[in-house]
DOFIMAR-126977 format. One record per residue (C-alpha): residue number from 1; residue in three letters; chain; x, y, z. Coordinates in nm, 2 decimals, m for minus. Example, Ala and Ser with C-alpha at 12.3 -4.5 7.8 and 13.67 -1.06 7.14 Angstrom:
# DOFIMAR-126977
i/aa/ch/x/y/z
1/ALA/A/1.23/m0.45/0.78;
2/SER/A/1.37/m0.11/0.71;
END
This chain:
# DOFIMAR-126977
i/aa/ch/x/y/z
1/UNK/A/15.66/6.71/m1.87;
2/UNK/A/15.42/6.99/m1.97;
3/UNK/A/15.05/6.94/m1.97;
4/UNK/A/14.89/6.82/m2.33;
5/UNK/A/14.70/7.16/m2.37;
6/UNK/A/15.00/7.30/m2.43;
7/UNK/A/15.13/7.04/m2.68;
8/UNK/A/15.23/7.25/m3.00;
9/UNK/A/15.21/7.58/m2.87;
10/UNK/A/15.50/7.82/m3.00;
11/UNK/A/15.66/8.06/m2.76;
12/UNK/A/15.94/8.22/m2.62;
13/UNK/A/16.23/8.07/m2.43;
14/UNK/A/16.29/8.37/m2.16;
15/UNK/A/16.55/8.18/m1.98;
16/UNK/A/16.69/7.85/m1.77;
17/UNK/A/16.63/7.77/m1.44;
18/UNK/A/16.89/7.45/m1.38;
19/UNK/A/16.83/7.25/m1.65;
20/UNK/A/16.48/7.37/m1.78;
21/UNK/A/16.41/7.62/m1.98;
22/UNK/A/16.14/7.93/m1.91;
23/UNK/A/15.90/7.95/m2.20;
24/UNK/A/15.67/8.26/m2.23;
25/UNK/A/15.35/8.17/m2.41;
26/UNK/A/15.04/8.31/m2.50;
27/UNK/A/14.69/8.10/m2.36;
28/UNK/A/14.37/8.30/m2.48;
29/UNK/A/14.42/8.62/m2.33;
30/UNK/A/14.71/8.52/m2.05;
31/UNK/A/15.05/8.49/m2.09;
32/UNK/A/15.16/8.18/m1.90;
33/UNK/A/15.51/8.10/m1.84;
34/UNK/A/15.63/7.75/m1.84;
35/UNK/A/15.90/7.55/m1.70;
36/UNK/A/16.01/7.30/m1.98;
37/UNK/A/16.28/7.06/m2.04;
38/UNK/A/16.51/7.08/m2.38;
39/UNK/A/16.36/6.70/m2.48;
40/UNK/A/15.99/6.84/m2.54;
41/UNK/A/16.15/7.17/m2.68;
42/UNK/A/16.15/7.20/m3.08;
43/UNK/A/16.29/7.51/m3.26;
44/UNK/A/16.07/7.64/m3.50;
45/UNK/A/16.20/7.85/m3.83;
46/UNK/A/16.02/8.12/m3.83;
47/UNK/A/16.03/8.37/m3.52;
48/UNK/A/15.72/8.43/m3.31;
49/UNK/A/15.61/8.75/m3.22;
50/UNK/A/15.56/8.87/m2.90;
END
């Protein structure tokens, strides 16, 4: 489960690895990649720029 600082942030899914999903995000000035699972994944309508 990710950490709750993360909770809401949009990002990028930038791939799998087994069966969790790489998500590129944006923290202050960083870009932080994450290891997530699909259940706290939400797609979001609108598309996030990079």
């Amino acid at each position: 489960m990710p950490h709750p600082k993360y909770h809401g942030q949009q990002g990028i899914v930038e791939g799998r690895r087994g069966r969790a999903y790489l998500v590129s995000i944006n923290d202050g000035n960083k870009s932080k990649t994450l290891l997530s699972r699909p259940e706290h994944l939400v797609k979001v309508k609108e598309q996030v720029k990079k």
